[in-house]
N, C-alpha and C positions, 0 to 999 in steps of 0.2 A: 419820349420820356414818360416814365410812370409815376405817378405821385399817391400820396397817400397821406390826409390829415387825419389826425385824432384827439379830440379834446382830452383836456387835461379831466383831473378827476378832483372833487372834493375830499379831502380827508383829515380831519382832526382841525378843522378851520381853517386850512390853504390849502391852495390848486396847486398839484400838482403833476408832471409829465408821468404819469401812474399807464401804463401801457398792456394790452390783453398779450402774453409770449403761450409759446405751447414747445412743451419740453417732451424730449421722445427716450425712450433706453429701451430696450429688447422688446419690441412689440406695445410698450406700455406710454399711450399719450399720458402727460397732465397738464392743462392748462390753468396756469396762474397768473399773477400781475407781477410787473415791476416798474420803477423809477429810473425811469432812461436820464441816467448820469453821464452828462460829458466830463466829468472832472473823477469818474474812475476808470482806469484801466481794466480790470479785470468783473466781470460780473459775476453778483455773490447773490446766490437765495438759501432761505433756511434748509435746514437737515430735515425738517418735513418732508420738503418736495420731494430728495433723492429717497427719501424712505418709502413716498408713494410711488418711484419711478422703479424702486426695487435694486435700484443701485447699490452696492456694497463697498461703503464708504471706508472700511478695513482696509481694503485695496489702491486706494488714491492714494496718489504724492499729497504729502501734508506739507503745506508751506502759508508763511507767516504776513499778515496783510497791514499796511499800515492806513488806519481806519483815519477819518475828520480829526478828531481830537488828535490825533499824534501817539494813540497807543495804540498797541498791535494785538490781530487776534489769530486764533489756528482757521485754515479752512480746507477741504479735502479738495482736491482738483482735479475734476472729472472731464473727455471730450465726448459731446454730445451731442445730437441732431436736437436744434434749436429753431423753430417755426415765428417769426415776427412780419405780421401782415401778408400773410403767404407765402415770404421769401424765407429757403428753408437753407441752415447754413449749418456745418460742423462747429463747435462753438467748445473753448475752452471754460468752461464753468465752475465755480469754487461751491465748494457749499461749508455751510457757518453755524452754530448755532449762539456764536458770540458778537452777532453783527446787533443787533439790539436797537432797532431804527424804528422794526413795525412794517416794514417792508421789504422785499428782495430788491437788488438793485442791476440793470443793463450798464454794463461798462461799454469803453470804447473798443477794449481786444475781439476779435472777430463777429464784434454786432454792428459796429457804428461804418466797418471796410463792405459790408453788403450793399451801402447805400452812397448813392455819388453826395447826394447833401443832405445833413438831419437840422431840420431849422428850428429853432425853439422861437414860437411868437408868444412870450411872454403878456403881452397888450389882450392878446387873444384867446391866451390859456387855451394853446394849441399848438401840438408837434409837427409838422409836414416832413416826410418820409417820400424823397426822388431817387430813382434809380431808372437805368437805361431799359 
């Protein structure tokens, strides 16, 4: 079994599961951060990143995400080679420029099925990441 901790991060006066991901499109790495959310389904990062990936976001399925509060926003949906602690996966990805959090977010859809268990130790302001 493989594991993999990583401390949470300080930001704006809470810890948070704030995680290094690295996003791939035609040749062009960028590595950013996200908030590994067990409570969303699909992972949303700003319209920056696809614009540094060179992605043409004209071309995505646009479909409508229902955010925390209960109101919905547009976000273009991209499949991508997505890199988290080494483990590199094809990865359904939204991008948003109406998510308005202050951070991208890791959803459950094809990031959280890479990993046999993703433990959030909250006591510890620390994620542990197992896989076979």
């Amino acid at each position: 079994m493989h594991s993999v901790i990583i401390r949470y991060q300080l930001l704006h006066r809470r810890w948070l599961p704030i995680i290094p991901v690295l996003l791939r499109w035609r040749g062009v790495s960028v590595r950013s951060e996200a908030y590994l959310d067990s409570g969303a389904f699909y992972s949303i990062f700003k319209v920056g990143v696809a614009a540094e990936l060179g992605v043409d976001l004209s071309r995505a399925k646009e479909r409508m995400f229902v955010v925390a509060d209960g109101s919905f926003i547009p976000a273009k949906l991209v499949k991508l080679p997505v890199e988290l602690v080494g483990k590199r996966k094809i990865a359904e990805v939204a991008f948003s420029d109406r998510l308005n959090i202050g951070f991208n977010l890791l959803g459950r859809k094809d990031i959280f099925e890479s990993f046999d268990e993703v433990i959030f130790r909250e006591s510890r302001r620390e994620i542990e990441l197992r896989w076979a």
